[in-house]
Every structure is written in C-alpha cells, then in structure tokens.
C-alpha positions as CSV (number, residue, x, y, z in Angstrom):
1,X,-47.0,-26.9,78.6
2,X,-44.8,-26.1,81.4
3,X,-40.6,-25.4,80.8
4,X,-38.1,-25.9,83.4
5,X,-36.0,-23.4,84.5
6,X,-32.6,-24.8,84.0
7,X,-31.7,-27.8,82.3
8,X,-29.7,-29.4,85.6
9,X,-31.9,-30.9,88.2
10,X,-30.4,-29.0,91.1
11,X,-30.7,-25.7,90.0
12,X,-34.5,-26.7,88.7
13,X,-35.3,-28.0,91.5
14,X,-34.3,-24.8,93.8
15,X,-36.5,-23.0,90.8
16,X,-39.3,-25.7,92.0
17,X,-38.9,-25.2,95.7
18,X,-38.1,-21.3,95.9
19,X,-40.7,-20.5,93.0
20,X,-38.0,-18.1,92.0
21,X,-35.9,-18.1,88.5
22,X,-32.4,-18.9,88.4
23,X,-31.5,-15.7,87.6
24,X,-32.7,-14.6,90.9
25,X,-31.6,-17.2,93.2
26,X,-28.2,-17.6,91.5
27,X,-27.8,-21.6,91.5
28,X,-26.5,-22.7,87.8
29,X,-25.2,-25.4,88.7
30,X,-24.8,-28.9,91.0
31,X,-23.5,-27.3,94.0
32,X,-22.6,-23.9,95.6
33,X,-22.7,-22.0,99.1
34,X,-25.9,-22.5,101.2
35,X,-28.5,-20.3,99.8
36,X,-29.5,-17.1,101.7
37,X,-31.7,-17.8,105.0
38,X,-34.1,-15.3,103.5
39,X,-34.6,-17.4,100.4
40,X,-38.2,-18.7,100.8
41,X,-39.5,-22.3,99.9
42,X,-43.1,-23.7,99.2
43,X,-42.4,-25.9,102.5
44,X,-41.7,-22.8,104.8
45,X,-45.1,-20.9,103.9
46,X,-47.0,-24.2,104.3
47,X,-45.2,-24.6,107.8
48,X,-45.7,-20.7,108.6
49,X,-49.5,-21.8,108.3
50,X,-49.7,-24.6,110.7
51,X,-49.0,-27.2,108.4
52,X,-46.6,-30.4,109.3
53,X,-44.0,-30.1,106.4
54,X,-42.0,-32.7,105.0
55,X,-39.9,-34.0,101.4
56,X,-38.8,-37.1,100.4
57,X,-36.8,-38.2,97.8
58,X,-34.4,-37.1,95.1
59,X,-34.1,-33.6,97.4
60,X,-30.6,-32.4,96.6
61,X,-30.2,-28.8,96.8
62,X,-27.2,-26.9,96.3
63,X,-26.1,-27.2,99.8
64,X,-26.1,-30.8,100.0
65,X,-26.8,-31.8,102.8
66,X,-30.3,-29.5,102.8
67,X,-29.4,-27.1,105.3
68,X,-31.0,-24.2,103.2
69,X,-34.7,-26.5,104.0
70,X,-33.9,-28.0,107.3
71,X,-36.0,-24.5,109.0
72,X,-38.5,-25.3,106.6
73,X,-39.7,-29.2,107.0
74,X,-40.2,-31.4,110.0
75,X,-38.8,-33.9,108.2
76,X,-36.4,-34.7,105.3
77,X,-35.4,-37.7,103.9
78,X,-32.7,-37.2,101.3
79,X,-31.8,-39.9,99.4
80,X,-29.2,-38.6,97.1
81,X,-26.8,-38.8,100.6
82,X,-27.9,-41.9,101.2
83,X,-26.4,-43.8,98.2
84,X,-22.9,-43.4,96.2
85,X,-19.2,-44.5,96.6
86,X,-19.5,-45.8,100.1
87,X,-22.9,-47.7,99.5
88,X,-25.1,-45.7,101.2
89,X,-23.4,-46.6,104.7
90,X,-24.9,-45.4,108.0
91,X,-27.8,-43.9,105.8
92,X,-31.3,-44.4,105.9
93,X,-31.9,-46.2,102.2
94,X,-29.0,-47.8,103.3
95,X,-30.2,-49.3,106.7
96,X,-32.9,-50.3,104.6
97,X,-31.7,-52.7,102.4
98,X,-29.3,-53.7,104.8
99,X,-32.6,-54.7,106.5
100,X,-34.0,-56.7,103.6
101,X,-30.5,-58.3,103.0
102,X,-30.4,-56.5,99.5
103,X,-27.2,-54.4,100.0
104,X,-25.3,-56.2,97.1
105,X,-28.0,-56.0,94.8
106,X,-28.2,-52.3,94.6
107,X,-28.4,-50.6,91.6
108,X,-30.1,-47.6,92.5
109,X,-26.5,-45.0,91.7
110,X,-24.5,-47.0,89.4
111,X,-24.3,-50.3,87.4
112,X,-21.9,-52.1,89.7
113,X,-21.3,-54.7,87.2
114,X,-19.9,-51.9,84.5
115,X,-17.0,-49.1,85.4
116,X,-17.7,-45.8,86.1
117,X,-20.2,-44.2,88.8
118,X,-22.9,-43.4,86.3
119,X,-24.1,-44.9,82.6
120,X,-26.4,-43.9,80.2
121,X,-26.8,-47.8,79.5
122,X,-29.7,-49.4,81.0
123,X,-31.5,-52.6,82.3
124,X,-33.9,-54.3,84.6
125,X,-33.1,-53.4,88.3
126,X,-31.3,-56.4,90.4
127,X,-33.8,-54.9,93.3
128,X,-37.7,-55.5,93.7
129,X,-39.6,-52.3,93.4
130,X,-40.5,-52.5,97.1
131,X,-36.7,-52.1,97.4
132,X,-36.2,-49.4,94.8
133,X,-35.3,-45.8,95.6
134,X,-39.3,-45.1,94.1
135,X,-40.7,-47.8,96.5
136,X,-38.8,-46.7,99.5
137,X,-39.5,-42.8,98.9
138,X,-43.5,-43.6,98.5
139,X,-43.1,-45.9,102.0
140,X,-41.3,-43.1,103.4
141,X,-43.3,-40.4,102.1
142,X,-47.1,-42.4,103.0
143,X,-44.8,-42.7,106.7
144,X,-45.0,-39.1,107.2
145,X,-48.6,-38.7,106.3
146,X,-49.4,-41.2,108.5
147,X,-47.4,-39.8,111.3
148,X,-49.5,-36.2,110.9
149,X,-52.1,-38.0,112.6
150,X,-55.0,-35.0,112.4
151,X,-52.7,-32.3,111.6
152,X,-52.7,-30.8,108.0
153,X,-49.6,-31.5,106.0
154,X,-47.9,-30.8,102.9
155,X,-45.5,-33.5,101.6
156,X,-43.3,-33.5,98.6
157,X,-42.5,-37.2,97.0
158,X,-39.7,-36.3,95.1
159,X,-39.2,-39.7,92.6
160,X,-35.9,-40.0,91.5
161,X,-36.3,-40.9,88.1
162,X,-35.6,-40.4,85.0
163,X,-32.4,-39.6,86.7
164,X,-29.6,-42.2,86.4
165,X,-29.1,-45.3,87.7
166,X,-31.2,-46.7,84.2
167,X,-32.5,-49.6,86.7
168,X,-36.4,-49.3,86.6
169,X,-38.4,-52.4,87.9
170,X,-38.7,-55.1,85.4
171,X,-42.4,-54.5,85.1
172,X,-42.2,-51.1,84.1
173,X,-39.0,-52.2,82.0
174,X,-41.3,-54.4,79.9
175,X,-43.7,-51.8,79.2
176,X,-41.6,-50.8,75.9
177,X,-41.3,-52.8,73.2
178,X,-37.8,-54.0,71.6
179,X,-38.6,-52.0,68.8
180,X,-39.5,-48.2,70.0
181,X,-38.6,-46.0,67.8
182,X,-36.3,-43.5,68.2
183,X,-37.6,-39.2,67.5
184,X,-37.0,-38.2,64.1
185,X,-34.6,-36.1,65.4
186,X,-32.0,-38.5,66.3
187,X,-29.8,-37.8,63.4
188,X,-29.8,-34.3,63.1
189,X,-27.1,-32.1,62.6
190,X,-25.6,-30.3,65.3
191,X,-23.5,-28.5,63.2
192,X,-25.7,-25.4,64.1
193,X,-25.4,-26.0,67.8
194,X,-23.0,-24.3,70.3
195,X,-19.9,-25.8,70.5
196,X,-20.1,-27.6,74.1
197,X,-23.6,-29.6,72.6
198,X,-21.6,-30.5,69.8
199,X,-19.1,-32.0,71.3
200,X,-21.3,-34.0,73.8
201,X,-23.0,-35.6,70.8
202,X,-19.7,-36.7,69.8
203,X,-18.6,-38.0,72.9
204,X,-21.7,-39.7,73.3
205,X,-21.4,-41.4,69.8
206,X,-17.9,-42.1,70.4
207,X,-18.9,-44.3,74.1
208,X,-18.3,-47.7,74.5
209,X,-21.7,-49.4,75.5
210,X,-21.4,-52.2,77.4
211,X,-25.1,-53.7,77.6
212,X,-26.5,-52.5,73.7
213,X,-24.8,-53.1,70.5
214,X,-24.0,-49.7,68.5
215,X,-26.2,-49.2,65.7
C-alpha cells in the first residue's frame, strides 16, 4: 500500500532519498539546480552515525552528476552516467563490458538495432545477466559490503528496472507467457482525462512498433 510521490523517477527518487514530498523539496521534474546543501538524505544520517554509506545503481538525482549526495556516501556508483549516446565511454559500466568484450552487445539504454534512444518495445537482452546493468549493480553493490570489512554500513541497490531499455535477461523474459493478458483497463476511455494523458494515449497508439505486430 505504499504511493509514490511523483510519477517521474527523479523527482520520486529525491522523495525516496530526502524522505521529504515534492512539494517541499521542489524537484518536478528530470533535472534542475543542485538541491540545497541543507537538504538531508537517508545516507547522511546513517553516515552522521558512524555508518560507511554507499548507493548503487539507477541514482540519478536532479543534479546529475550526484553532487547533492556526494557529502553524504563514501561511495557512488551511478550508472545512468555511465551509459547513453557515447556508450558509456571512460565510465565504470563501461570499463566493464569493455572488460568482458561485450561493448557491442549492449542494450542496457537503447535498442541499438531500432532508431531512437529509448522504445517502449521489448525483447530478450543481447547481454548475460552477469553483464546486465542489474548484475553489475548487485556485484558493485555486494563490492562495497565487502569492502566495510567490520564497519556497519548502509547500502542502497538501486535496480534499474522497470525503467527502459525493455532488455531483461532471457530467463526472466521467459517467465511470461505469450498469452498474458492485458488489465481490463486497456481500452478505456480517456475522454475524461486531462488533455496531455490524452494525447499520450494517442501518440502511443499511433507508434510504429518495430518488434510486435499492432493488434
């Protein structure tokens, strides 16, 4: 029974971290000026109280890269700077697969086969999950805890999906039938909903999908 605070992930996720509402830390959005030194985060008390701090993951903040945590952690490992339009180059997740040889199969921030930097199509990811943005934020994350040695710590494994790329490991991929069904919902009217929902449900019916027939 729990409600997020904002339907975009960044401002959410500041919601998350801050443990303050949107409406009091002022991020609506994907981006904006660094938050306010004074603006607290779970990680900062934990570290005021002699614990070794650290996040992992899908961390993105409003002040990409996260200076508003970097007083609060010992360590970050971002990985939404790590992929995009230049590959991930000179970036940890990139180093990585560059160290596995799996550079050209990532899929982990767009469908390189398909235009456009993001899709709401889907399939099987070209990477093995020990590859995946999930398996290298757990290796990353399991890292820090074992680098706390005795020391108490607190770690936040932030998984990146169900946010796009669509490219889960095939096993988990073949956990759902060909024949889910969709919510009853599906086809519903929006003709009651404010005007900027109706015209993404039109947009989106509209799209060209390149891996799924319409229906």
């Amino acid at each position: 029974r729990c409600y997020t605070q904002n339907p975009i992930c960044t401002p959410s996720r500041t919601s998350i971290l801050s443990g303050q509402y949107v409406h009091n830390h002022g991020y609506y959005g994907l981006c904006g000026p660094p938050p306010p030194v004074d603006l607290p985060s779970v990680l900062q008390q934990f570290r005021r109280n002699g614990y070794r701090t650290g996040i992992v993951g899908k961390v993105h903040t409003p002040d990409e890269p996260t200076n508003w945590l970097a007083g609060h952690c010992d360590a970050i490992v971002d990985i939404c700077t790590y992929h995009g339009e230049n590959g991930g180059e000179g970036k940890p997740y990139g180093d990585f697969l560059d160290s596995l040889g799996l550079r050209s199969k990532d899929d982990s921030g767009r469908l390189p086969e398909f235009p456009g930097n993001q899709q709401n199509d889907a399939r099987p990811s070209n990477l093995p999950y020990r590859a995946s943005l999930e398996g290298f934020t757990v290796t990353e994350t399991i890292r820090f805890m074992d680098e706390s040695g005795d020391r108490p710590f607190f770690a936040i494994a932030s998984l990146p999906r169900p946010h796009e790329c669509y490219t889960p490991d095939r096993k988990f991929w073949e956990m759902y039938p060909a024949d889910l069904a969709l919510p009853p919902t599906i086809h519903n009217s929006a003709a009651h909903r404010p005007p900027h929902f109706q015209a993404m449900v039109e947009k989106l019916k509209a799209q060209e999908w390149f891996i799924e027939p319409k229906t």
